[in-house]
C-alpha positions as a Markdown table, in Angstrom:
| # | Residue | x | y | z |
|---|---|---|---|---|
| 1 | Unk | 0.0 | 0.0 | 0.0 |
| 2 | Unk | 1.8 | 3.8 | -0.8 |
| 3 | Unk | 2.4 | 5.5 | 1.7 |
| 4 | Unk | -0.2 | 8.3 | 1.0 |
| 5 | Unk | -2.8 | 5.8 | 1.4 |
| 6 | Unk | -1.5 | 4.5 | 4.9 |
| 7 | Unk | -1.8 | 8.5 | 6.2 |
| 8 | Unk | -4.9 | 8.9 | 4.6 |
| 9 | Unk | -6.5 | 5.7 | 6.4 |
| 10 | Unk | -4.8 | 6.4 | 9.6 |
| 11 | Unk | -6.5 | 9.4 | 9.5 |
| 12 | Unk | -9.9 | 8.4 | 9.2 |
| 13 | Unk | -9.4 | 5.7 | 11.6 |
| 14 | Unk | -8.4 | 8.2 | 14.2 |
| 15 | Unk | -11.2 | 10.8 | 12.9 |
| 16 | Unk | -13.7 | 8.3 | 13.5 |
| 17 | Unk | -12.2 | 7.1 | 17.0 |
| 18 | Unk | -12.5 | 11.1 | 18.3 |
| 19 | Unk | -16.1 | 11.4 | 16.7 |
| 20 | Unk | -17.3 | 7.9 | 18.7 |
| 21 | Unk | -15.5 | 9.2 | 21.5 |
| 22 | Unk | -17.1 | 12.7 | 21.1 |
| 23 | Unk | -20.4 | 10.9 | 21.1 |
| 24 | Unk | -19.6 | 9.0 | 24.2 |
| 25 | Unk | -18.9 | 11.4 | 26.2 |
| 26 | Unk | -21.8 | 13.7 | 25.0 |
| 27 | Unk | -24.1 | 10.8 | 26.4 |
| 28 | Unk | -22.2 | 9.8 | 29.5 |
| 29 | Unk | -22.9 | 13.7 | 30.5 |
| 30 | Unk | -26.7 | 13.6 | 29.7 |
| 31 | Unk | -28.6 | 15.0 | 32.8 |
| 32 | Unk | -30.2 | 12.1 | 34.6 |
| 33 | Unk | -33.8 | 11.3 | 33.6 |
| 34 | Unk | -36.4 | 13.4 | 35.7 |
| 35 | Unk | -39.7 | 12.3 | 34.4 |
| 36 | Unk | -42.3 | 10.1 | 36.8 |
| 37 | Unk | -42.8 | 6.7 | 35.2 |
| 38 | Unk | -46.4 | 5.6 | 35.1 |
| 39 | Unk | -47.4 | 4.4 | 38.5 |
| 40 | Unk | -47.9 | 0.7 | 38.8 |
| 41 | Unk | -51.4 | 0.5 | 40.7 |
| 42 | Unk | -55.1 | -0.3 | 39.9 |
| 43 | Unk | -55.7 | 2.7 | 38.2 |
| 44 | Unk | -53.4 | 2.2 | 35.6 |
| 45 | Unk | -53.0 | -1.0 | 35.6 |
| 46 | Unk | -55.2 | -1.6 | 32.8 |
| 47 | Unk | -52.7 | 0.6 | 30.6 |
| 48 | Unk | -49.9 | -1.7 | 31.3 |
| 49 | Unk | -51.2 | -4.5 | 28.8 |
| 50 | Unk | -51.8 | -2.3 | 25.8 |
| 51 | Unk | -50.4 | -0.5 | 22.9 |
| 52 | Unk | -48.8 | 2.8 | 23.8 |
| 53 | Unk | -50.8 | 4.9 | 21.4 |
| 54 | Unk | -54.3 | 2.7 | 23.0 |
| 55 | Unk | -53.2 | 3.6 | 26.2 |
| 56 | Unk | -52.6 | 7.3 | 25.8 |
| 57 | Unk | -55.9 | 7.4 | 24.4 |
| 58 | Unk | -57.0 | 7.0 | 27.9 |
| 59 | Unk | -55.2 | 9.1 | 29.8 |
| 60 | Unk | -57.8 | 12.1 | 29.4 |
| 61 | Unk | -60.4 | 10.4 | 31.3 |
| 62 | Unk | -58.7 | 11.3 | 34.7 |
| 63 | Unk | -55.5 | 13.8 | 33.4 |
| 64 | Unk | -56.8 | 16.9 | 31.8 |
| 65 | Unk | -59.0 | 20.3 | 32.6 |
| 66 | Unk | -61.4 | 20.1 | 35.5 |
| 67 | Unk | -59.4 | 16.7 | 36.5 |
| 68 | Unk | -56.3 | 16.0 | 37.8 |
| 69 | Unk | -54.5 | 19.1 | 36.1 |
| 70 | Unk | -51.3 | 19.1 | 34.9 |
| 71 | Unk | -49.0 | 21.9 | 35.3 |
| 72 | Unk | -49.2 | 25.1 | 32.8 |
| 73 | Unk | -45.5 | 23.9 | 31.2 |
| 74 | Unk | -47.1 | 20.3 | 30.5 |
| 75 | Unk | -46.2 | 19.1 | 26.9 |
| 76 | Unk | -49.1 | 18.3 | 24.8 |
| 77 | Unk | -51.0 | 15.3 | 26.3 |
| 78 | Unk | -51.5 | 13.1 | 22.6 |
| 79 | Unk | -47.9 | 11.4 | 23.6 |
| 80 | Unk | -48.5 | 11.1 | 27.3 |
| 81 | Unk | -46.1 | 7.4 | 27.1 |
| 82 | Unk | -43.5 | 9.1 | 25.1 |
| 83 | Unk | -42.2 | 10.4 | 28.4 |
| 84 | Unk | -44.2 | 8.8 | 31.2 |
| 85 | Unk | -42.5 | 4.9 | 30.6 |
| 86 | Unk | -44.1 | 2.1 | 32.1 |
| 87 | Unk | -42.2 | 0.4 | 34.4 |
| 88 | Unk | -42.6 | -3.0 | 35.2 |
| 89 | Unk | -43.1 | -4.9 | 38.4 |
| 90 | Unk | -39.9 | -6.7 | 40.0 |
């Protein structure tokens, strides 16, 4: 192999290495997550067994206006599992 070739791979080989590493260490800093999983009890238990998008289609009946409110900075409610994961029981 020529020589230019050899510095050209070496190159990439470390270009890549410091972009997986940049990546790395971009997620090892992530903040840790902050967002309540959905509770594990009778009321939404029934959610547990279903499709996420079924399941969100629920979650008005008790979450909403004139309910349980959710705070003025809430994210739209249509993707209520998006954030709120289900845990499951250990």
């Amino acid at each position: 192999m020529p020589e230019d070739k050899k510095k050209n791979l070496l190159i990439y080989n470390l270009l890549f290495v410091a972009i997986c590493a940049g990546i790395f260490l971009f997620l090892w800093n992530a903040p840790p997550e902050t967002t309540a999983h959905l509770p594990h009890d009778n009321k939404h238990e029934q959610l547990m067994a279903m499709e996420k998008k079924e399941a969100e289609k629920h979650c008005s009946e008790c979450h909403g206006e004139g309910k349980m409110p959710l705070p003025k900075d809430h994210p739209p409610t249509y993707r209520c599992l998006f954030c709120h994961k289900r845990t499951e029981i250990r």
